[in-house]
C-alpha positions as a Markdown table, in Angstrom:
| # | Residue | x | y | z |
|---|---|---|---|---|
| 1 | Unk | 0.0 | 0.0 | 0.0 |
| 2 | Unk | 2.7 | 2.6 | 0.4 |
| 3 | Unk | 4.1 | 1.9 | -2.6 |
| 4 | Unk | 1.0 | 2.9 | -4.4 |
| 5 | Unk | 0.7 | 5.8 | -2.0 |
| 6 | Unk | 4.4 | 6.5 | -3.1 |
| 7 | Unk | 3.6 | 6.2 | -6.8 |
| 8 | Unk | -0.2 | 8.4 | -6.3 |
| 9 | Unk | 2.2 | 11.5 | -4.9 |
| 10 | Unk | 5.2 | 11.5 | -7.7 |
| 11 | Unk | 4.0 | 14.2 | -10.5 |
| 12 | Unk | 3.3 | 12.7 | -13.8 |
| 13 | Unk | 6.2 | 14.4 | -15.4 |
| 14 | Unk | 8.4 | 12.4 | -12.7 |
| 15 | Unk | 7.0 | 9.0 | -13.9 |
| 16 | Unk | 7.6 | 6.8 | -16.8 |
| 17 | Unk | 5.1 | 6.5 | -20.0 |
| 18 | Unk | 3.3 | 3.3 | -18.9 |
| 19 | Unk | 3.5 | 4.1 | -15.4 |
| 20 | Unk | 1.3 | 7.4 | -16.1 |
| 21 | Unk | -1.0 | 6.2 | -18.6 |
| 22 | Unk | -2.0 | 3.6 | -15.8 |
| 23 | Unk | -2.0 | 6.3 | -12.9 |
| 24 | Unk | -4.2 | 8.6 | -16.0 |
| 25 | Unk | -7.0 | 5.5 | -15.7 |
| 26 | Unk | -6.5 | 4.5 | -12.0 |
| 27 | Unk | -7.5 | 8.3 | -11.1 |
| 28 | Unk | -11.3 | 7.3 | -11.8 |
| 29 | Unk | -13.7 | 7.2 | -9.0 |
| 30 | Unk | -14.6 | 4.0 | -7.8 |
| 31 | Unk | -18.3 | 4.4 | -7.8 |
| 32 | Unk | -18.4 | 2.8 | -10.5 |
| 33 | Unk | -17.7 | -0.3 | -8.5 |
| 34 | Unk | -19.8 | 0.1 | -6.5 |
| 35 | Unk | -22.6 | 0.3 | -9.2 |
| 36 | Unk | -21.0 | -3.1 | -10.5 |
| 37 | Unk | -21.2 | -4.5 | -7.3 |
| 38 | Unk | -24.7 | -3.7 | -7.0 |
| 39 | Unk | -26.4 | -5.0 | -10.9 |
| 40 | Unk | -24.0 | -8.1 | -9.9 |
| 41 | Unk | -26.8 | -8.1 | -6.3 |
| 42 | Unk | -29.4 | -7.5 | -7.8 |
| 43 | Unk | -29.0 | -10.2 | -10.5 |
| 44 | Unk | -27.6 | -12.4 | -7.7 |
| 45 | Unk | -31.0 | -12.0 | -6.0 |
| 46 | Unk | -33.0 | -12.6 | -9.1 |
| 47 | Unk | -31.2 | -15.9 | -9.2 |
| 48 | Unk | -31.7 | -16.7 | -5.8 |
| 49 | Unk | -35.7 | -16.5 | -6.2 |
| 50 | Unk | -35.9 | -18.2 | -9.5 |
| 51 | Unk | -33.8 | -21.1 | -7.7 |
| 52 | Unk | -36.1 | -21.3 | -4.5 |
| 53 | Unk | -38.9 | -21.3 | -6.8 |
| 54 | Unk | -37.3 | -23.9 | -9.1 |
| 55 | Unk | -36.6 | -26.5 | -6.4 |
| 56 | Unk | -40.2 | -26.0 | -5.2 |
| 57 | Unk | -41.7 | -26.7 | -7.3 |
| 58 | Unk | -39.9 | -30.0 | -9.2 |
| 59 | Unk | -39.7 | -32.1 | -6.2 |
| 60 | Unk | -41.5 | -35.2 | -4.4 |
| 61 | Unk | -42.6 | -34.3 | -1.0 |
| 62 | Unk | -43.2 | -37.7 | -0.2 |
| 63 | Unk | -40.3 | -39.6 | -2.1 |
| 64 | Unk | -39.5 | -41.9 | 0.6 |
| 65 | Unk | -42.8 | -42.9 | 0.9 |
| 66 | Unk | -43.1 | -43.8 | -2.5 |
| 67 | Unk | -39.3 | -45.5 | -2.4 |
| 68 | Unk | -41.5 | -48.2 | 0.1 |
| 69 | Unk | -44.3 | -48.5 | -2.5 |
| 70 | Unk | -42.2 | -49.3 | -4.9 |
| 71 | Unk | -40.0 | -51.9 | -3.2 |
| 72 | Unk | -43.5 | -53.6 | -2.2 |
| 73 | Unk | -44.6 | -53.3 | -6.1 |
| 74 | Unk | -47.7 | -51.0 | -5.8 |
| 75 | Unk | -46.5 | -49.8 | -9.3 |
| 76 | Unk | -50.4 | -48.8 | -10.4 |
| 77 | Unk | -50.5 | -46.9 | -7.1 |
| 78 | Unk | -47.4 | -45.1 | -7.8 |
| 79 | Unk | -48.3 | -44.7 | -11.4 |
| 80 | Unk | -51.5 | -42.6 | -10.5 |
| 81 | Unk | -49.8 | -40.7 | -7.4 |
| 82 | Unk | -47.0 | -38.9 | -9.4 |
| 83 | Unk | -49.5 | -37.9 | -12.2 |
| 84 | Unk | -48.9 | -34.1 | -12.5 |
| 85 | Unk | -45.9 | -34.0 | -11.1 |
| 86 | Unk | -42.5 | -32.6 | -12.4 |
| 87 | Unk | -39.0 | -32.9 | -11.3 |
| 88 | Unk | -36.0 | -35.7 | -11.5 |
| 89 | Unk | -37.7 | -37.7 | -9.0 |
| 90 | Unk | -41.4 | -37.9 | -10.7 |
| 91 | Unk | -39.2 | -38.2 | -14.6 |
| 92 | Unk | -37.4 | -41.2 | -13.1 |
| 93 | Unk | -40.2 | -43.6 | -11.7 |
| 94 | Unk | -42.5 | -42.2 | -15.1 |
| 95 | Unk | -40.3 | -42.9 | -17.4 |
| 96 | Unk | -39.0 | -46.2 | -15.5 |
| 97 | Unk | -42.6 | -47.4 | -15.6 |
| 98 | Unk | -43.1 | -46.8 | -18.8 |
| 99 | Unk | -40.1 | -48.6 | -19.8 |
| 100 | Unk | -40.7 | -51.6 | -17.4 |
| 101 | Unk | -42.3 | -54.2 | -19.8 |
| 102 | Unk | -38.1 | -54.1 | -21.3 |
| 103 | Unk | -36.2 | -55.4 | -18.2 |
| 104 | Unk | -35.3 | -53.8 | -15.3 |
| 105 | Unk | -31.4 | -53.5 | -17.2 |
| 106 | Unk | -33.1 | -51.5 | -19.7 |
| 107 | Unk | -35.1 | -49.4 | -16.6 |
| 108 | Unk | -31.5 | -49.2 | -15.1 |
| 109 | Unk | -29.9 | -47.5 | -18.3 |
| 110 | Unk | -33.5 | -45.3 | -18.6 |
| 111 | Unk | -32.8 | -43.7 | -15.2 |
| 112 | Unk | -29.9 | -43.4 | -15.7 |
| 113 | Unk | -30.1 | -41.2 | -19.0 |
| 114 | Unk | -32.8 | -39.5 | -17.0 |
| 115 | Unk | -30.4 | -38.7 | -14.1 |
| 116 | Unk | -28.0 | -37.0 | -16.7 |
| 117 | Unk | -30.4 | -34.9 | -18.5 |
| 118 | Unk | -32.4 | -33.3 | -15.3 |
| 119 | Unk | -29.5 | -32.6 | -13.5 |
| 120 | Unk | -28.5 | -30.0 | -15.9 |
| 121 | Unk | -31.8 | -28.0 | -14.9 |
| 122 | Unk | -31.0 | -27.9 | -11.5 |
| 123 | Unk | -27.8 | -26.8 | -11.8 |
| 124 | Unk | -28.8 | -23.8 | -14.1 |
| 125 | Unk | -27.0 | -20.5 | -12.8 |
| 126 | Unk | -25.7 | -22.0 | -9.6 |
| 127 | Unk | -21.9 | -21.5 | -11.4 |
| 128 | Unk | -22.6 | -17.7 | -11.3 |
| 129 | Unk | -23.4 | -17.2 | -8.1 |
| 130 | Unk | -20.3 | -19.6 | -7.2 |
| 131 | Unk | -18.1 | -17.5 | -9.1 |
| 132 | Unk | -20.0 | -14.1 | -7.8 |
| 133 | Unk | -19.3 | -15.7 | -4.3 |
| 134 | Unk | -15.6 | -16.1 | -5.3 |
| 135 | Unk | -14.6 | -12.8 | -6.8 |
| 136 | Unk | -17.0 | -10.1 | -5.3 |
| 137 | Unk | -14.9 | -9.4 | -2.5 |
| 138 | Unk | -11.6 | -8.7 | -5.6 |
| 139 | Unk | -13.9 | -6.3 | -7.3 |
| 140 | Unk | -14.7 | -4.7 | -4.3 |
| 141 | Unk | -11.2 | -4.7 | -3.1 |
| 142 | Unk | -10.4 | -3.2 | -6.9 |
| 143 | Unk | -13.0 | -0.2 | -6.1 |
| 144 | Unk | -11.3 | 0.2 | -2.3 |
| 145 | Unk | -7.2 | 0.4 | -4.5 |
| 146 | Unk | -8.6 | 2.9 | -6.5 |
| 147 | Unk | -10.3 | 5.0 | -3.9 |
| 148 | Unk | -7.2 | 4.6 | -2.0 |
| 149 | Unk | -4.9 | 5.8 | -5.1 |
| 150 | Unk | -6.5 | 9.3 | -5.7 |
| 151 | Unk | -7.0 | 9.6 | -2.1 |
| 152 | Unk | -2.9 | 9.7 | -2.1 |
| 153 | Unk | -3.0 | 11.7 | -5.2 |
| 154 | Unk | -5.3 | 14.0 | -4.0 |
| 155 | Unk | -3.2 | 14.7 | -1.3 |
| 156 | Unk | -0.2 | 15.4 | -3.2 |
| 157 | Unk | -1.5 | 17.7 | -5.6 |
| 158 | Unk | -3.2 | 20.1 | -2.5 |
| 159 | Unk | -1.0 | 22.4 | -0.9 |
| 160 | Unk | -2.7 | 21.8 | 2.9 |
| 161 | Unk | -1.4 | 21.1 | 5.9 |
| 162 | Unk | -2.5 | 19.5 | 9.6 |
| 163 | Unk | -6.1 | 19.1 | 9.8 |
| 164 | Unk | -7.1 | 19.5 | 6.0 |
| 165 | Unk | -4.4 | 16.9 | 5.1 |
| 166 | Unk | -5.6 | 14.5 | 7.5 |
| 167 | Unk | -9.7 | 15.0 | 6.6 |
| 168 | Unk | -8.4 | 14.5 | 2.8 |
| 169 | Unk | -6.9 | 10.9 | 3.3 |
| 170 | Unk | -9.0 | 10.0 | 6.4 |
| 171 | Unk | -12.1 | 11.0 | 4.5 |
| 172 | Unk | -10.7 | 8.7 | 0.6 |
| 173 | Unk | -10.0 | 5.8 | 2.4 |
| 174 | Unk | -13.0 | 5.4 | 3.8 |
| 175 | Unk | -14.9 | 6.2 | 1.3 |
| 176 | Unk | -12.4 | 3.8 | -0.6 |
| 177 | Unk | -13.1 | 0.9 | 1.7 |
| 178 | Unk | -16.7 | 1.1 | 1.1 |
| 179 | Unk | -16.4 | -0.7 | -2.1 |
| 180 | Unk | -14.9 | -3.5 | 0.0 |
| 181 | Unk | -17.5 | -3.8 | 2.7 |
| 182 | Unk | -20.0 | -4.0 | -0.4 |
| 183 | Unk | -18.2 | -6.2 | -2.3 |
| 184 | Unk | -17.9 | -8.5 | 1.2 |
| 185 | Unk | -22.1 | -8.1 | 1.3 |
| 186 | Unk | -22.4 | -9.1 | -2.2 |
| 187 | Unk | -20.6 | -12.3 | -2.1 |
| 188 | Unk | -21.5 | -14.0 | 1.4 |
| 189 | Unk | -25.2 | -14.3 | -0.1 |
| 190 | Unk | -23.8 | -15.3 | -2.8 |
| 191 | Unk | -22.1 | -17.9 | -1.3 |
| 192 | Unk | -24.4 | -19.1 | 1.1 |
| 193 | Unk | -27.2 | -19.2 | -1.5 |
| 194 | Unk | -25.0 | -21.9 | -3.9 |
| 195 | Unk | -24.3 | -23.9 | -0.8 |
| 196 | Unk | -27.8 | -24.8 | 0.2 |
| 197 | Unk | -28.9 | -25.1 | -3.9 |
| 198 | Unk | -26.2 | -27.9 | -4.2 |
| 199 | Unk | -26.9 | -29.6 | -1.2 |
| 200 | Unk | -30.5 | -29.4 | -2.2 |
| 201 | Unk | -29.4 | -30.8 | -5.3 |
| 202 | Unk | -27.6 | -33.7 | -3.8 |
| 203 | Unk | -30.4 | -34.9 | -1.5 |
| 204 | Unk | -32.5 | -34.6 | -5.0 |
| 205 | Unk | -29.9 | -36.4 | -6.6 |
| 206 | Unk | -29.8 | -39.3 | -3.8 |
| 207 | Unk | -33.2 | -39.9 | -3.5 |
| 208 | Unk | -34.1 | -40.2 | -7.1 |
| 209 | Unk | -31.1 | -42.8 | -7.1 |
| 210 | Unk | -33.0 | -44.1 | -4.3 |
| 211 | Unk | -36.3 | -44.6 | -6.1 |
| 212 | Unk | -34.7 | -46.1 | -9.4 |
| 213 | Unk | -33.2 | -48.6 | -7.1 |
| 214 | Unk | -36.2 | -49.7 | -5.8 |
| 215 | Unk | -38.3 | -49.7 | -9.2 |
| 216 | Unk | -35.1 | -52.1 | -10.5 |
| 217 | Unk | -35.5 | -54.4 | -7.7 |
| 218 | Unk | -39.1 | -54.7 | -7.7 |
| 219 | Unk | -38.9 | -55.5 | -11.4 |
| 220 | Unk | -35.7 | -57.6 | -10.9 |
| 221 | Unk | -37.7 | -59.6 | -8.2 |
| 222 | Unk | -41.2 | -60.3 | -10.3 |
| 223 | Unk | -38.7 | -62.0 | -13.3 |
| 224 | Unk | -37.2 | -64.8 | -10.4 |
């Protein structure tokens, strides 16, 4: 940090050609961060609602009870209870079912292929707000080197002393470290939010495994 405050103070004439064209676009205010930060929030929260609803919505309620029903090979019954529904778990015993009357190696592969091609769905956006989690508090930290940078330049280009020159660099680095403190809020919701989706998605995941398991053993057990 002091060598940036260091570098913030030398006059441009003093510095090399790269060195000032960098210093000429660091000089920028770093609200514009902070207005990054917040369309990255907003979106993040958008996200986090479509999710919620997502999950909601295309799940069993009552999947272990129907994991029994199949192992006792009430098939009908679990045929006529799953009609409407949507999600992994209602696509793998409707579309084992309807694939029954081929072998319980062919229901196997089905729910398998299944397994791959509803997992996708769930997993829709959670990289972004895995890799919002990850790098909001660097693009905040970004806004809070910038404010800190023509805080020191500030302060080198005014001819103040005592009080002045403390209220100048007191008053740009915290305004500076703003942009971290955001960028900190932006990410921990961020974070939290993908950590509950994928271990939603992995109790999803393992109890759809659990059903197929069941509908193959039932099946497996009427050929003996």
């Amino acid at each position: 940090m002091s060598s940036i405050a260091v570098l913030a103070q030398v006059p441009a004439e003093n510095l090399g050609w790269l060195s000032s064209k960098l210093l000429g676009v660091t000089l920028t205010s770093a609200e514009w961060v902070l207005w990054v930060l917040v369309c990255l929030s907003v979106l993040s929260i958008g996200i986090m609602l479509e999710r919620t609803v997502y999950f909601a919505r295309n799940r069993l309620p009552d999947s272990e009870v129907l994991a029994v029903r199949l192992a006792r090979g009430e098939l009908e019954a679990v045929r006529v209870a799953i009609q409407g529904k949507r999600g992994m778990e209602a696509a793998v015993i409707r579309e084992g079912l309807a694939s029954s009357e081929q072998g319980a190696d062919t229901v196997e592969q089905v729910i398998a292929s299944i397994m791959a091609r509803e997992r996708p769905q769930y997993e829709r956006f959670l990289s972004f707000l895995g890799t919002l989690g990850n790098n909001a508090p660097f693009i905040g930290l970004f806004g809070t080197v910038l404010g800190i940078i023509k805080a020191f330049h500030d302060l080198g280009s005014m001819n103040a002393k005592g009080a002045a020159i403390q209220q100048t660099v007191m008053g740009g680095i915290s305004e500076a470290l703003v942009a971290t403190a955001v960028g900190l809020a932006v990410a921990i919701p961020a974070v939290v939010a993908f950590n509950i989706f994928n271990r939603q998605l992995k109790t999803l995941t393992s109890r759809a495994n659990a059903l197929g398991h069941a509908l193959v053993g039932t099946l497996r057990a009427e050929v003996r």
